[in-house]
PAZAPA-4460 file (N, C-alpha, C; in steps of 0.05 Angstrom, whole numbers, plus 32768, in hexadecimal, padded with zeros to 4 digits):
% residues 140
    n_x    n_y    n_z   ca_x   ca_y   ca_z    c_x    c_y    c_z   seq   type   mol
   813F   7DB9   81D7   813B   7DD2   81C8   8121   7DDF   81D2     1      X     A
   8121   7DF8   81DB   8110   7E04   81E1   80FC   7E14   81C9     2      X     A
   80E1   7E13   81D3   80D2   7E16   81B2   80D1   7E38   81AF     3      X     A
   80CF   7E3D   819B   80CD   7E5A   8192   80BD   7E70   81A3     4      X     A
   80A9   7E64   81A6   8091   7E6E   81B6   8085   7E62   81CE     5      X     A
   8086   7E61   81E4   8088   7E4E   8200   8063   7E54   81FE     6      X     A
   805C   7E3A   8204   8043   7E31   8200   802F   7E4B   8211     7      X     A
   803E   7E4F   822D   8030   7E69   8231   802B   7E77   822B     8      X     A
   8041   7E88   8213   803F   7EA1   8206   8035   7EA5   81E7     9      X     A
   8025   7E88   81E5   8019   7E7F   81CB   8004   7E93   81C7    10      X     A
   7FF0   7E97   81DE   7FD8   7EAB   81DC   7FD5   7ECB   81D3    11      X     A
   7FE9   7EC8   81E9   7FF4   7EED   81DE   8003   7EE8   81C9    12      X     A
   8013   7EDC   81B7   8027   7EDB   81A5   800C   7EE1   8189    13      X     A
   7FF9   7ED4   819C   7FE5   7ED4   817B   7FD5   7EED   8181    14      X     A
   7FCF   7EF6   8195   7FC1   7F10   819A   7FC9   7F27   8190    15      X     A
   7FEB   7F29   8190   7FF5   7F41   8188   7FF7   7F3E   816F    16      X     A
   7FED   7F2D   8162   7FF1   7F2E   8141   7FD6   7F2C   8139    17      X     A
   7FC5   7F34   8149   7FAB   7F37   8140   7F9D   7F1E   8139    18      X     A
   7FA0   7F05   814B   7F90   7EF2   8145   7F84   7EE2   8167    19      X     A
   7F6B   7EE2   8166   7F65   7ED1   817B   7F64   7EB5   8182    20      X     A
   7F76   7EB7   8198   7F7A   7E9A   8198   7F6B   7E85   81A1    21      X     A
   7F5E   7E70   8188   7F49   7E5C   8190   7F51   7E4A   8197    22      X     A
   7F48   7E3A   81A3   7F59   7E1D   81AB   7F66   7E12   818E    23      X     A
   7F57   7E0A   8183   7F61   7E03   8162   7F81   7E14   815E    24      X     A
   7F82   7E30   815A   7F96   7E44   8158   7FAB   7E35   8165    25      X     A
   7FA5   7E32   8179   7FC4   7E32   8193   7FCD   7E16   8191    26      X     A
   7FBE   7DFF   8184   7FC4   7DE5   8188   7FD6   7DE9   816B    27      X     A
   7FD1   7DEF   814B   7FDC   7DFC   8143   7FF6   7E04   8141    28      X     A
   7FF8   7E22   8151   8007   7E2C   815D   801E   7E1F   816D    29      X     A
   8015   7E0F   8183   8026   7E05   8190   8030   7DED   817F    30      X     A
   8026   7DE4   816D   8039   7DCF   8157   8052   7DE2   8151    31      X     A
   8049   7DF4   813D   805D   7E0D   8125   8070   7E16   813B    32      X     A
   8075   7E1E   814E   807E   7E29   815C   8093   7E1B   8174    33      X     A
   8084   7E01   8170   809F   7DF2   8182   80BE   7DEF   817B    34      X     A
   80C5   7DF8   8165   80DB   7DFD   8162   80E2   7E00   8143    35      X     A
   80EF   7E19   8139   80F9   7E14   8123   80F3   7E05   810F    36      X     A
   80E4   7E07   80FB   80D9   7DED   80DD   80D6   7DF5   80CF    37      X     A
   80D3   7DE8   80B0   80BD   7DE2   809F   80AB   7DCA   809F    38      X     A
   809A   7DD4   80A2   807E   7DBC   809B   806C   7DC6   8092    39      X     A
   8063   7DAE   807C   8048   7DAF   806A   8038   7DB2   807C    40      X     A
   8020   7DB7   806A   8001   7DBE   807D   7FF8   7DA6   8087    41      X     A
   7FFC   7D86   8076   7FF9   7D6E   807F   8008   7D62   808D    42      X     A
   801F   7D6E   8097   8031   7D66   80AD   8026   7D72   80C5    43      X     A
   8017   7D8E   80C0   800B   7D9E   80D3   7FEB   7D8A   80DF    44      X     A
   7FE3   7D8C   80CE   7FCA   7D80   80CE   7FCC   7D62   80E4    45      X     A
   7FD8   7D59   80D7   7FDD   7D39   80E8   7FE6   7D36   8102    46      X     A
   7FF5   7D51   8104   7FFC   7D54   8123   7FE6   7D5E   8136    47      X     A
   7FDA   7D6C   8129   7FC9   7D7C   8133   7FA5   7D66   8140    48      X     A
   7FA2   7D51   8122   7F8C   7D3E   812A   7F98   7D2A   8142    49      X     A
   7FB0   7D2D   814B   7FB6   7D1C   8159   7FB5   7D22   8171    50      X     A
   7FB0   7D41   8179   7FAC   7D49   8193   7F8F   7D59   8196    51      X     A
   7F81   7D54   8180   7F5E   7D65   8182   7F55   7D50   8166    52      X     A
   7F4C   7D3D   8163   7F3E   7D3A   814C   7F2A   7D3E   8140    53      X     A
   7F1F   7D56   814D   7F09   7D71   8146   7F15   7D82   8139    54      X     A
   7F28   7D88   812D   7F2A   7D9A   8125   7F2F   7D93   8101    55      X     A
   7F30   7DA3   80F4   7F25   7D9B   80D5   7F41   7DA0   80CC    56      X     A
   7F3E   7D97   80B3   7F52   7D9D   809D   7F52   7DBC   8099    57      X     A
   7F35   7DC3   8094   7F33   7DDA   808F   7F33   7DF3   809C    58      X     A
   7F3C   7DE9   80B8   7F3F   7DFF   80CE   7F5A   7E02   80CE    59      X     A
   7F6A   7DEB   80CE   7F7F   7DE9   80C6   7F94   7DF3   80AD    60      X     A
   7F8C   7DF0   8097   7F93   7E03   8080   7F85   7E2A   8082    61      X     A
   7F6D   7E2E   808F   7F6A   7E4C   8093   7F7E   7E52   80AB    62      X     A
   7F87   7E4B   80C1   7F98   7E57   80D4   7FB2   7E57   80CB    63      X     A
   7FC1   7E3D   80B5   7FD5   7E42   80B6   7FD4   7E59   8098    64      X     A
   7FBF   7E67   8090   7FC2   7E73   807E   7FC0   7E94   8086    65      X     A
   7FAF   7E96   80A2   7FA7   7EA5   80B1   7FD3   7EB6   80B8    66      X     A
   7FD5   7E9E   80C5   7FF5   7EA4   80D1   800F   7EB0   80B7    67      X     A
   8007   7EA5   80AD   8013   7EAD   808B   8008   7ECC   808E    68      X     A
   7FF1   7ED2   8088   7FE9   7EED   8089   7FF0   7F01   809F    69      X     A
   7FF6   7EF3   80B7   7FFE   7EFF   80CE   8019   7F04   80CB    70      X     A
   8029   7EF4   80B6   8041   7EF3   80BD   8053   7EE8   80D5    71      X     A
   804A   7ED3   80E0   804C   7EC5   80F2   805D   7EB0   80E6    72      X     A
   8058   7EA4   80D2   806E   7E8D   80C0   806A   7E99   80A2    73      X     A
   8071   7E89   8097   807F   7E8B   8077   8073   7E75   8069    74      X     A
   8063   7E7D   804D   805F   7E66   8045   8074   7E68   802A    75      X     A
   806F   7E4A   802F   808D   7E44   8010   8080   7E35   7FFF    76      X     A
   8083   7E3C   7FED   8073   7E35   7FD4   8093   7E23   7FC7    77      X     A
   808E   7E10   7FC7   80A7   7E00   7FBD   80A1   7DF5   7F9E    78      X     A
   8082   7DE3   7F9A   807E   7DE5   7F80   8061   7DDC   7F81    79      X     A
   8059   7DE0   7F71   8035   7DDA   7F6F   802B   7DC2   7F7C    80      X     A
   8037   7DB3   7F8C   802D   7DA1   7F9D   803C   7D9F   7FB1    81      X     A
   8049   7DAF   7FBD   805A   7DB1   7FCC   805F   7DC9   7FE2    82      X     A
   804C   7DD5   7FEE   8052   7DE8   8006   805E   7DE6   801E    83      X     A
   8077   7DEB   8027   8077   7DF6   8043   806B   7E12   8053    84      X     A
   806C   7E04   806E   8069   7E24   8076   8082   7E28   808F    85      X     A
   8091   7E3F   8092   80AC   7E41   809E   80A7   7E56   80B7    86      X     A
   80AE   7E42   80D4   80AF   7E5A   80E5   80C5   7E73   80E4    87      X     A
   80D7   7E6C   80D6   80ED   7E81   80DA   80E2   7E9F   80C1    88      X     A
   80D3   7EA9   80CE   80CF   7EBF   80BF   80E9   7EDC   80B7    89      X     A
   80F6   7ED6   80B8   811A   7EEF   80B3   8121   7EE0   8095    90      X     A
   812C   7EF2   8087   8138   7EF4   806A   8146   7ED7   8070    91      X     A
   8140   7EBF   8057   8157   7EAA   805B   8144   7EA8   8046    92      X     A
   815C   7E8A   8034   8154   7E7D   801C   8158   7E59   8026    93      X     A
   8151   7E54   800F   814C   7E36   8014   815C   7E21   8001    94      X     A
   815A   7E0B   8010   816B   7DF6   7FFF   8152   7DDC   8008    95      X     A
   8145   7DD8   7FE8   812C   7DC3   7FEC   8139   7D9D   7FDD    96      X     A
   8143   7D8D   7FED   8142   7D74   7FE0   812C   7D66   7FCE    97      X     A
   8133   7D65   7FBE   8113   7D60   7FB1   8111   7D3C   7FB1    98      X     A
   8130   7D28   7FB8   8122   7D1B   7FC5   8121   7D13   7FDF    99      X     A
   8128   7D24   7FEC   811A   7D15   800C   8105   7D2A   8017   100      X     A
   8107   7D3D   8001   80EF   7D56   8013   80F8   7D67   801F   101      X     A
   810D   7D64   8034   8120   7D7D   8046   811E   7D88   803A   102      X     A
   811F   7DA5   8047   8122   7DC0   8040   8134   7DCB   8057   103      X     A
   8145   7DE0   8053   815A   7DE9   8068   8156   7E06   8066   104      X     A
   815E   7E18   8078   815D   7E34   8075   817F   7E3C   8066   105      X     A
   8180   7E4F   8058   81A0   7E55   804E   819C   7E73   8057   106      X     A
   81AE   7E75   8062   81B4   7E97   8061   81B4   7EAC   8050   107      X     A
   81AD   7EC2   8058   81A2   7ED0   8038   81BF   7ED8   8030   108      X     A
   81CF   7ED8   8046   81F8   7EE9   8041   81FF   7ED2   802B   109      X     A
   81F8   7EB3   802A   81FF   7E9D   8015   81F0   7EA4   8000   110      X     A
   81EA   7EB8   7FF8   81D2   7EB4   7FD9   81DC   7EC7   7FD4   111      X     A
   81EB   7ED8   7FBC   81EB   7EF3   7FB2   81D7   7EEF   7F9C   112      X     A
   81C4   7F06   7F9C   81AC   7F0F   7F89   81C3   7F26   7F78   113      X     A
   81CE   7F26   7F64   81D2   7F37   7F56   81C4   7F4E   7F47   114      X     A
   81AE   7F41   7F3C   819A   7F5A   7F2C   817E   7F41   7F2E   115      X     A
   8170   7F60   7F38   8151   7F57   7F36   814C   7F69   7F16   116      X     A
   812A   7F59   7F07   8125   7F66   7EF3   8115   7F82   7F01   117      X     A
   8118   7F93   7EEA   810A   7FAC   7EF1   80E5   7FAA   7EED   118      X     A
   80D5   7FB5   7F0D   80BF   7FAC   7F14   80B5   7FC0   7F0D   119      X     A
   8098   7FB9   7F07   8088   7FD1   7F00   8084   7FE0   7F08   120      X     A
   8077   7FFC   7EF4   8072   8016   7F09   805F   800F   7F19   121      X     A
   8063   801D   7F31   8057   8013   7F57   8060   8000   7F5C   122      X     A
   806B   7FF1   7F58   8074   7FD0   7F69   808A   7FD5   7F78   123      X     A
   8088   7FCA   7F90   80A3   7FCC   7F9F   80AB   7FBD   7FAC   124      X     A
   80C4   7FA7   7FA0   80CB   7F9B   7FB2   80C5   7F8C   7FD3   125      X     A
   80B7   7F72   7FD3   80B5   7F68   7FE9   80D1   7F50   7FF4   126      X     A
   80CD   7F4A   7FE5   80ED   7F3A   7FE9   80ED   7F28   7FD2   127      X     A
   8104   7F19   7FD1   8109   7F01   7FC4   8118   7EF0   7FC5   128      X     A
   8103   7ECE   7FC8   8104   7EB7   7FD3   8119   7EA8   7FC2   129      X     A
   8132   7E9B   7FBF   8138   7E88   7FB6   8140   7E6A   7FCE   130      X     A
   8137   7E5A   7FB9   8132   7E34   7FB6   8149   7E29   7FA3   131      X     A
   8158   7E20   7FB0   8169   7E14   7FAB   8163   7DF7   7FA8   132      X     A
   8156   7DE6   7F8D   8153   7DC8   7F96   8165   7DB4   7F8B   133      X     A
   816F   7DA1   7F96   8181   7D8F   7FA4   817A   7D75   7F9C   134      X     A
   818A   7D5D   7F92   817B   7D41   7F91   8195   7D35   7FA3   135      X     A
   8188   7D1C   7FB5   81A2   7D0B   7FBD   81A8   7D0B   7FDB   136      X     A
   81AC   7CF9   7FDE   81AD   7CFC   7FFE   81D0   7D08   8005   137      X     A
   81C7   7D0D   8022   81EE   7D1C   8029   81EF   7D04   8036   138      X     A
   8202   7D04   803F   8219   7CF0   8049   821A   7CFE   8067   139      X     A
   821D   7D0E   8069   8225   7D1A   8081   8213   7D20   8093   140      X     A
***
């Protein structure tokens, strides 16, 4: 599987989104980007001390929060101790196991939203996320 972003085009990929790329950034980067995921920031993190063990927790939680802001990934707020962050940034919903942890992307065409409530005056629509959670392992 070829990764989202080819390690060459990691630098400019972060340039044109307005971020400079530090070594820290691209090591990062080149984790999120090898292909298609969800992963926590401590899934991030651990990969990350394993190829620079200079680099902090806390450099680590501002870049992947940095990329969120860039719109670069997605963070998913699954439940108060529980964050992903998702390279597939395009309209999709989710299906979260709550016990093995998986999370899957669902197509937004599989979800009909029937009625949203009516939002306040000025507010406008950014989208909306549904989490679908799941107990049990599949079989298949």
């Amino acid at each position: 599987m070829e990764p989202l972003v080819a390690k060459s085009d990691l630098s400019e990929h972060l340039r044109l989104r307005g971020i400079t790329p530090t070594k820290q950034r691209l090591i990062i980067a080149e984790i999120l980007f090898d292909k298609r995921q969800h992963v926590s920031a401590e899934q991030i993190l651990d990969k990350v001390v394993r190829r620079d063990a200079t680099v902090s927790r806390a450099t680590v939680y501002n870049t992947l929060n940095l990329f969120v802001d860039k719109k670069l990934i997605t963070a998913l707020i699954i439940d108060k101790f529980k964050d992903f962050y998702d390279t597939n940034t395009s309209s999709h919903h989710h299906i979260y196991n709550v016990d093995t942890g998986d999370l899957t992307d669902v197509s937004p065409d599989h979800v009909v939203i029937s009625r949203l409530p009516s939002l306040p005056s000025g507010m406008e629509l950014e989208g909306a996320d549904v989490v679908i959670r799941v107990r049990g392992t599949s079989l298949t």
